[in-house]
N, C-alpha and C positions, 0 to 999 in steps of 0.2 A: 678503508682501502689503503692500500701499503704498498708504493711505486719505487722503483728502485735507477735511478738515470745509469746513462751510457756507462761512465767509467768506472760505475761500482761506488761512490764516492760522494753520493746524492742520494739524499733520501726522504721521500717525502708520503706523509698521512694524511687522510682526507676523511671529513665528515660529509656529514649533509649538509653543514655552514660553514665548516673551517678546515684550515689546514696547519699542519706544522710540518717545517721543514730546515734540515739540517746536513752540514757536509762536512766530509774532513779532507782533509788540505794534504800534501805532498809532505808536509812534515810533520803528520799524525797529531795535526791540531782539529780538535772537535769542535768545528761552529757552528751558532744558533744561524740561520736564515730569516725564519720568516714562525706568526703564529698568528691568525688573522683571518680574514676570510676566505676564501678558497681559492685557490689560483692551482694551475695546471704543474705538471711536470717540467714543461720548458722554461714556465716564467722561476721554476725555482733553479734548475741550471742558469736562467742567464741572473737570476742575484749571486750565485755561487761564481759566476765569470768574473760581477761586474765588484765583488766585496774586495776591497781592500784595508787591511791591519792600519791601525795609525801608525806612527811611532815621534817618543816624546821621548826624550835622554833621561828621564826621571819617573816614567811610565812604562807597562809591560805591553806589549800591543794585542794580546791577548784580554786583556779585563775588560771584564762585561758583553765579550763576544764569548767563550767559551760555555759550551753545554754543562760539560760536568770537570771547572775546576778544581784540581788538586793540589794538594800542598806539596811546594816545589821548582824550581825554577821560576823565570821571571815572571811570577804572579805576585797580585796583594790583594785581589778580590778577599773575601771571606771564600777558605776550602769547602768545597762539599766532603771529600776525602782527605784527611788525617790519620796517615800510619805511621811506627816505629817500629824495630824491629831491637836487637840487642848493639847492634852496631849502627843503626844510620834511624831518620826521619824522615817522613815525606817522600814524595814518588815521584819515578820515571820512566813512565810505562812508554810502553809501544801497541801498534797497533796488532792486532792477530787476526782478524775475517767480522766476517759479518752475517746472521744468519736471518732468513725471514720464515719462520712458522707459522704459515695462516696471515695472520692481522697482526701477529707480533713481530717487532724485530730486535734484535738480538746485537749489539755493537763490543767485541770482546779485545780488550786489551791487556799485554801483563806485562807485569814487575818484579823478578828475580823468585820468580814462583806464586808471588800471589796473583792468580787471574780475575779481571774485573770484566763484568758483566753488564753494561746499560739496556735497560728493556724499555719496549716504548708498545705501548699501546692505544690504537681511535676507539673509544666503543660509542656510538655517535658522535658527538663533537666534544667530549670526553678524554681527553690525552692523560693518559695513566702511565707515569713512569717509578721502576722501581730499579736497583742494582743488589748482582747478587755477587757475594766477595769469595772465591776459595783458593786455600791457601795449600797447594805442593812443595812449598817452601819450609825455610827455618820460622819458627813462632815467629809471628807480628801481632800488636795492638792496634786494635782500631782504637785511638780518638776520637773521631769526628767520622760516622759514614753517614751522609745524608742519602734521602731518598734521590734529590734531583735540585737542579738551578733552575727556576724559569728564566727567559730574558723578553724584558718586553722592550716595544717599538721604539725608536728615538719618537718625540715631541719636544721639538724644538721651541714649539713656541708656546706648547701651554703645559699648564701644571698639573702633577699627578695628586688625585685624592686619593686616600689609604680607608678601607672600610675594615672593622672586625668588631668580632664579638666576645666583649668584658662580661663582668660581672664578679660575686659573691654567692655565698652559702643564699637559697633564698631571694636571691636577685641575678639571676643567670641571664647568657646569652641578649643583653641590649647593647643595641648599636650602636653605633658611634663612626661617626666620617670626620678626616678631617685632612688636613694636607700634609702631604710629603715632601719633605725637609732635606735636605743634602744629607749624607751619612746613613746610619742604621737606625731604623726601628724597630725591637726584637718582643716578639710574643712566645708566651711557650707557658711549661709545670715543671716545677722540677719536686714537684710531690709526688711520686711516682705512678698516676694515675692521670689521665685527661686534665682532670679539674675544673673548679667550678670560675676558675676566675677568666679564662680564654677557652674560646670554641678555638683547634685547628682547624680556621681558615680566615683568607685573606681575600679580597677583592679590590682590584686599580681599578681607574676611570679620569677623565680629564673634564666630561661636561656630562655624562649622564644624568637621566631620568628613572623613575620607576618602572619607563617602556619606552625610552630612548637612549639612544647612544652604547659607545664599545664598554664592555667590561670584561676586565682579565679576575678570574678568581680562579685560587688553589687550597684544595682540602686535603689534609693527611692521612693518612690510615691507621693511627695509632694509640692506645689506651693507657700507653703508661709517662713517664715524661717526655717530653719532647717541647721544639723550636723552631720556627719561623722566623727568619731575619729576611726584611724588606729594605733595600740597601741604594740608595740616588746617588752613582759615582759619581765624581768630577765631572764628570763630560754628560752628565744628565740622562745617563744610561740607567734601568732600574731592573735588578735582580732581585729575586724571589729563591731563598736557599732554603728548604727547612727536612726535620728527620726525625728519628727518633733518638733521647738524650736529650740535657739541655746544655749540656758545656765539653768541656772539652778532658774531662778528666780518665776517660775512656770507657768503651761501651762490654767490648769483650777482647780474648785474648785468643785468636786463632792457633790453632798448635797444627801440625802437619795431615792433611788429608779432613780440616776443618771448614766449616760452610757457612755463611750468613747474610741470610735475606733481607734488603732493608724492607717497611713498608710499604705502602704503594702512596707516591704523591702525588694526587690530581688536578691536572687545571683543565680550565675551561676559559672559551671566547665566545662571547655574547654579543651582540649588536642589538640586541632586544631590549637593553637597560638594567635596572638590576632585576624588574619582573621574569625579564626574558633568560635571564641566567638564572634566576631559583628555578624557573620550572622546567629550566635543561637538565640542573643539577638532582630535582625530585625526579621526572622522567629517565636518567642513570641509576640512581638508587635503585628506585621500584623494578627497573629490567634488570639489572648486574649483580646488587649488592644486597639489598634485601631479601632475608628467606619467605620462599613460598607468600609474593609481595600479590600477586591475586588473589588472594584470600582475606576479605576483611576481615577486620580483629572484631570478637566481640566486646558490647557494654558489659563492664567487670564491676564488680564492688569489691573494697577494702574494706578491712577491718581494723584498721589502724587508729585512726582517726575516732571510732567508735568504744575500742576500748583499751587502745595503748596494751600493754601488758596484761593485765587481770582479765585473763579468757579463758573459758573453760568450752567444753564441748557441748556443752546443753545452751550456752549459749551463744555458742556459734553458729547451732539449729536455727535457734531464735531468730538474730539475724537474716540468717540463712529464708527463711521464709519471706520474710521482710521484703527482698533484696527479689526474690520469685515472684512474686506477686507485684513488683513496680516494671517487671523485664527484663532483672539483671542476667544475664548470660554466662557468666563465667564469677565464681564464688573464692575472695582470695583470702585464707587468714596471712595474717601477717605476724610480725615479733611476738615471739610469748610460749609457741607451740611445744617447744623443745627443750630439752635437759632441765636444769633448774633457774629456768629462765622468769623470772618474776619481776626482773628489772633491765636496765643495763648493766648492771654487776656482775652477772653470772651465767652461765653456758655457753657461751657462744663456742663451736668447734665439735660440741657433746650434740652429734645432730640426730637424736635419735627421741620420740613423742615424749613429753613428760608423763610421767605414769599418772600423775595426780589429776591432772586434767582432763588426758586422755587415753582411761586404763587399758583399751582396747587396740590402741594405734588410731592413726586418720583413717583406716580402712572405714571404717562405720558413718564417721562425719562424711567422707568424699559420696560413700556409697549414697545418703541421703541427700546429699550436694546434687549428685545424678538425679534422683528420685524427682527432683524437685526439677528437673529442666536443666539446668547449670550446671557448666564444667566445674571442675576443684582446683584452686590454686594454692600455692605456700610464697613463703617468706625464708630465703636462707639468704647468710652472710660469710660463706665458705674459707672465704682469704683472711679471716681474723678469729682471735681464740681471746675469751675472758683469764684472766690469771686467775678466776674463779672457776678450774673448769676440771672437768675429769680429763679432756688432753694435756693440758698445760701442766698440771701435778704426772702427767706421765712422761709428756715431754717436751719441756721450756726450752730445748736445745731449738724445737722447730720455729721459734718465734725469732722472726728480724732482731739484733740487738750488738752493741759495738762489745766489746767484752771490757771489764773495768771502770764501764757507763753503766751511771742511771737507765733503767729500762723506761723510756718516757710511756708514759699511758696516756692517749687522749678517749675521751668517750671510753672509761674504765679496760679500754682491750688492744692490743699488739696484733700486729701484721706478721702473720705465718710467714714462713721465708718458702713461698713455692717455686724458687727454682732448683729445690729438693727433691732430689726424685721420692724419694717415700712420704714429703709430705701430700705431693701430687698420687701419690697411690691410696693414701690415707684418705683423700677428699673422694677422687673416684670409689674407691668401695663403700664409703658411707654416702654418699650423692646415688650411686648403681642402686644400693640395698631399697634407701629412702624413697625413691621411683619405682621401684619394683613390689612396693611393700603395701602400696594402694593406690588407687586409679586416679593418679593424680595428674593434670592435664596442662597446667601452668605452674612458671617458676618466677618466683619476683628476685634476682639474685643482687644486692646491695655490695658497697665497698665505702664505709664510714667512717676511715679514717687515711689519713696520709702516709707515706713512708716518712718517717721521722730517722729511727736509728737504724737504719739499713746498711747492720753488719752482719759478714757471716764467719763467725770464727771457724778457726781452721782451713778456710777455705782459698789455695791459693792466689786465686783472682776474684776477690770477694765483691766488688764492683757490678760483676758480671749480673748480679742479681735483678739490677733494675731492669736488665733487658730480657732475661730469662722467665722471669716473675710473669710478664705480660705473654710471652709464648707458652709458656706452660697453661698460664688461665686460658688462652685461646683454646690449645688444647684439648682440655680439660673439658670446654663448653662443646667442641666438635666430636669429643669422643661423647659424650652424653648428647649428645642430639641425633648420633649415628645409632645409638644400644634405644634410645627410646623417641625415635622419630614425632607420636604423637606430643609430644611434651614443647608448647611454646615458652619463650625463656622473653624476661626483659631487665632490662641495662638500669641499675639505679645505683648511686651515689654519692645518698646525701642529698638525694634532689639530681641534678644535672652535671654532678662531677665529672661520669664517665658516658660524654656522647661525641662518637667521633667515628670513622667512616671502617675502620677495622672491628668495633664493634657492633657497630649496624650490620655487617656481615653474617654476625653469629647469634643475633639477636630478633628477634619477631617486634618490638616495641621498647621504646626508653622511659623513662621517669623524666621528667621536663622540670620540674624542683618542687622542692618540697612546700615550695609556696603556691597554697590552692586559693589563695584571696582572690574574685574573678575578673578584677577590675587591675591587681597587679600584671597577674597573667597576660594580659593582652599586651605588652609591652615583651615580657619574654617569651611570649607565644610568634610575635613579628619575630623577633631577631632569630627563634630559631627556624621559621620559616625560608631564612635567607639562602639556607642550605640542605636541612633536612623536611622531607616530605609529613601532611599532615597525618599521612599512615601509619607512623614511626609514633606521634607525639600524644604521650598518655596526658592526658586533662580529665579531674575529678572536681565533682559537686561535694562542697561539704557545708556545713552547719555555718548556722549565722546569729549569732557574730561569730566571726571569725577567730576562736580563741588561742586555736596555735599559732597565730601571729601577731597580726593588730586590731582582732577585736571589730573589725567594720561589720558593719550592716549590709546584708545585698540582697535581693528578692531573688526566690527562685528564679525566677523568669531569668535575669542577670546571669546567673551564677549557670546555668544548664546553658543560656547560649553560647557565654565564652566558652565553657570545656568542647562544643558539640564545636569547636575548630580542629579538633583531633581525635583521637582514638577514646570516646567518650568514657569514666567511669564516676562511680558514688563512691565517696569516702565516708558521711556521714553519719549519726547514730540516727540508725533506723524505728527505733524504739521509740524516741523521743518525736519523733515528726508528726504530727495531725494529722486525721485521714483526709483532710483539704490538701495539704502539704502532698501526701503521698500519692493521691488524687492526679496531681497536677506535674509529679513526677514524672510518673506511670505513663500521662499523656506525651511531654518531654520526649520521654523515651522511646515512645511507639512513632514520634516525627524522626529525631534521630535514626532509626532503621529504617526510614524511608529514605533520607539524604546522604546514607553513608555510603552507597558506593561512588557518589559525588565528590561527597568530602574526601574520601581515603584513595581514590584514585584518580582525582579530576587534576585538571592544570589550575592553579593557585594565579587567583588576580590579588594584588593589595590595592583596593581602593582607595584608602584612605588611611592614614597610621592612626596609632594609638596616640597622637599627640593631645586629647584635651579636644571635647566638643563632639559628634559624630567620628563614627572610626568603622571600617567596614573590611570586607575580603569576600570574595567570589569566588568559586568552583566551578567548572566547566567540565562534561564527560558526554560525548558524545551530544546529543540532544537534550539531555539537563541542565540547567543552572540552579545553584544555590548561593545565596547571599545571605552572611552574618553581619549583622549590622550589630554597634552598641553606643548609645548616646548616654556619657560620661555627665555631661549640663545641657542645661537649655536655658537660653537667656533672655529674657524678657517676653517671655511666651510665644518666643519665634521658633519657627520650624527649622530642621534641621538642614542644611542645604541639597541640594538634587544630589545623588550619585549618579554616573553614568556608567556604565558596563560594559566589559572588555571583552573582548576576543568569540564575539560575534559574529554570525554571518549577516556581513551588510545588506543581504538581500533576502536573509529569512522574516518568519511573523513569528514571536514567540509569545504566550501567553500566561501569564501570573495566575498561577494555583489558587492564591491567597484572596484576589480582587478578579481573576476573572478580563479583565483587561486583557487587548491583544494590540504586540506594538511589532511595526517593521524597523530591521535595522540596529541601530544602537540606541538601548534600551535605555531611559532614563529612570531611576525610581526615585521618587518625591512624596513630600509626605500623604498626598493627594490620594497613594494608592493602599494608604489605610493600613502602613506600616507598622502602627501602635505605637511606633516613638514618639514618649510625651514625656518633657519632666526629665527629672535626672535619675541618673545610672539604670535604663531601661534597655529594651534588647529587643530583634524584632529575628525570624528567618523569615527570608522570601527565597520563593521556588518557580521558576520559569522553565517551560516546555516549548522547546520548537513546534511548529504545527505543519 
């Protein structure tokens, strides 16, 4: 809801828990009021009465009240906005109207032709703010355009904690809390891609819990570099600034009658703790942002894992059967299918079947794929080309690279420069063909390496590529989901490189990392819980030991519960398994489609972290529950401690599938209810029915 006070000058959004609210002043200063719980229209006029500017002879009285500072006058916050033009720097805008569209509103100011744009949107307790820049003017550079400033509440008297999520290739998305410090603390990529070492997002907190107290968090929308600076002024005021870019050397170069969207930067207010803010944040996804988010994903199997590159099509049958006969659903080859692809050496860009493996095309494999129950999937990695390639011998001009420089190679292959328009027409008609060429139902689409030399000779404003590269891939994916609607698409690489709230848009499901070991998972399984939904998050079974990584030992049983937190699939060699092993799969699998519209659309409890000893998570949908439980040790033959169960009706009876028990209220389960947790690294579901 989008309320607009008396004097034009007030304006305030409301949720179902929160509200934000903001005003501008007599001298077209833009201030933050309020972002918190929910308060009316007058109580945000009379903060707008009662607000007064400090003033410090060495201070701007503007810092860390303004919505969207610019660079320019007496500011020193960190800018959201950074312009130049050929004669001057930095802005001084004025105010021009204000428009409200529905639920959106619209705050328009300008500067000697360039018009700026603040948009604000509630979509539940959801504030999505983005700005859009267009230039009637003479050329300007944008520097610096972020999406938006948050500003949170003074607390005078206690201290703010900073949450986010780090990581590595392989060790993605774990958490970490810790205090916030006077000054800046900055996260971001400036590898032109998400990346695997920071999720875009943040979360404040002063005293919360896992299901108590306030939390402010904000997620950006954006897949290529970009930055988050979290900033404790002087006066103990804390700003939340972030965009896309990660510095300041400039993003693009407006020229007259020119346009640019920033991405959408979201925050959220929580009083629910930080359980209460993942499941606002999953609850936004699944309604807004996720395509076609009522539809569970089916249990997939890869091919990866099973036979890395040396695949041919009789024994993708093979598989293929394999994978039918335990319940797989959806049937995906991966690397190896295409041009003269036998290694990472060679083809990559050359996206059309190898003739030697598969003389016929995938028509035949998919067609059998079908036969057998199961969709078809592939494996493409469209943004890079092997110097081993029939494109790259046609044309090396398309590949990123500084002129005079070393061509850096990492993982034997270069980063197409797609903010080309012909290399973007070159991907679409060989992507269109390849789709068009057999009944193919899924796309597993990777990005495996970094922008390293990201030049574009001849190209006036060659900069411009890092922000163009990502709009065009957008693009690219929107125009291919529009020409073949049936076709699900998912976000991989590298593992977890590229998961972030502009891709979950265009995406049906992400790759969560390349590390399938089930016992690390559970650690990066939590942290990416924090933000994205368990419908989004691909988790596979594979072989044991574990040899794409460290070799551990895990029982089925282990290894099928942790993945069954997300969008379940098998990576493993099917050939190689026992018919005990496959046996017991097969059953896995047939519990899995019993819990998955729980797990993939239920509200998310964390009972218990991944920290060592018992560790758990609950789903709630309507009148189900599901509970994953995993006990890492047991220690001197002692049971594992009770869990208790969240988000219950204190007055219903619910009853345990597994033991047949009926309990009122808040459920306890202990080991008493024949959980099967004994011993180390074992795994248990239980399943609860309101009566």
């Amino acid at each position: 809801m989008l309320e607009i006070g008396a004097d034009g000058r007030t304006w305030l959004l409301t949720g179902p828990r929160s509200s934000y609210a903001l005003r501008l002043t007599e001298n077209d200063e833009l201030l933050h009021l309020h972002w918190g719980p929910r308060i009316a229209l007058a109580d945000a006029e009379e903060l707008s009465a009662r607000q007064q500017l400090p003033y410090w002879p060495f201070e701007a009285p503007v810092d860390g009240h303004e919505e969207y500072p610019v660079e320019g006058g007496p500011r020193f916050t960190r800018p959201a906005l950074s312009v130049r033009t050929d004669e001057r720097r930095g802005t001084e805008w004025s105010f021009a109207g204000a428009e409200a569209d529905g639920d959106e509103l619209r705050l328009r100011f300008g500067d000697d032709g360039l018009a700026i744009t603040l948009h604000y949107r509630m979509r539940d307790d959801v504030v999505e703010r983005w700005v859009t820049l267009a230039n009637e003017g003479p050329a300007v550079e944008l520097l610096r355009a972020d999406s938006a400033t948050w500003t949170l509440p003074p607390r005078a008297e206690e201290s703010w904690h900073l949450s986010q999520l780090h990581g590595r290739w392989a060790a993605e998305s774990r958490l970490v809390r810790g205090d916030l410090t006077y000054g800046e603390k900055v996260i971001g990529s400036r590898r032109g891609h998400t990346g695997h070492q920071h999720l875009p997002w943040v979360a404040l907190d002063t005293d919360a819990t896992e299901e108590r107290g306030e939390v402010y968090g904000c997620a950006l929308g954006w897949s290529g570099s970009w930055r988050i600076a979290v900033a404790q002024l002087p006066d103990a005021r804390v700003q939340i600034t972030g965009g896309a870019g990660y510095d300041e050397s400039g993003l693009l170069r407006l020229e007259t009658g020119e346009t640019f969207t920033t991405p959408v930067f979201a925050g959220l207010w929580s009083d629910g703790g930080f359980g209460g803010a993942s499941r606002a944040w999953h609850a936004y996804q699944r309604t807004y942002v996720i395509p076609d988010a009522d539809q569970d994903r089916p249990v997939l199997f890869n091919s990866w894992e099973a036979t890395e590159f040396d695949i041919s099509e009789d024994q993708q049958g093979t598989l293929a059967r394999a994978a039918a006969a335990i319940g797989v659903e959806l049937f995906v080859v991966d690397d190896g299918w295409f041009g003269a692809r036998t290694s990472d050496r060679a083809g990559l860009g050359d996206w059309a079947p190898n003739p030697d493996r598969f003389p016929k095309g995938l028509k035949p494999l998919a067609d059998y794929v079908h036969a057998l129950g199961m969709r078809f999937g592939i494996w493409v990695e469209p943004e890079m080309v092997n110097p081993d390639s029939e494109l790259y011998r046609a044309h090396p001009e398309w590949a990123q690279f500084q002129p005079g420089r070393k061509r850096t190679e990492l993982r034997n292959q270069l980063v197409l420069n797609l903010a080309r328009e012909d290399v973007q027409e070159y991907l679409w008609e060989r992507l269109d063909a390849l789709l068009s060429s057999a009944p193919i139902d899924y796309v597993k689409w990777d990005f495996n390496r970094c922008f390293t030399d990201a030049g574009w000779p001849g190209e006036p404003y060659p900069q411009k590529l890092w922000v163009e590269h990502v709009r065009a891939f957008y693009a690219l994916l929107d125009r291919l989901r529009a020409a073949h609607p049936g076709v699900a698409f998912e976000s991989c690489s590298g593992g977890g490189g590229r998961i972030d709230l502009g891709v979950m848009a265009r995406t049906d499901q992400v790759w969560t990392s390349d590390n399938t070991d089930p016992l690390d998972r559970l650690a990066i399984q939590h942290g990416f819980s924090q933000i994205h939904p368990a419908r989004t998050m691909a988790a596979w079974v594979t072989d044991s030991p574990n040899n794409q990584l460290n070799g551990r030992v895990s029982s089925l049983r282990f290894r099928f519960v942790s993945a069954m937190a997300g969008v379940l699939g098998v990576g493993g060699d099917l050939t190689e398994w026992t018919e005990e092993e496959l046996a017991e799969a097969r059953g896995w699998i047939e519990r899995y489609k019993e819990i998955r519209p729980v797990v993939q659309r239920g509200d998310l409890y964390r009972l218990r972290p991944p920290t060592g000893g018992l560790s758990a998570v609950q789903y709630v949908h309507g009148d189900e529950v599901v509970v994953l439980a995993w006990l890492q040790a047991q220690h001197y033959g002692e049971p594992p401690a009770p869990l208790r169960l969240r988000g219950l009706d204190p007055a219903g009876t619910y009853e345990c599938r597994e033991t047949g028990e009926v309990h009122r209220g808040a459920v306890l389960l202990h080991h008493g209810m024949r959980t099967g947790l004994r011993g180390d690294f074992d795994a248990a579901v239980i399943r609860l029915c309101r009566t």
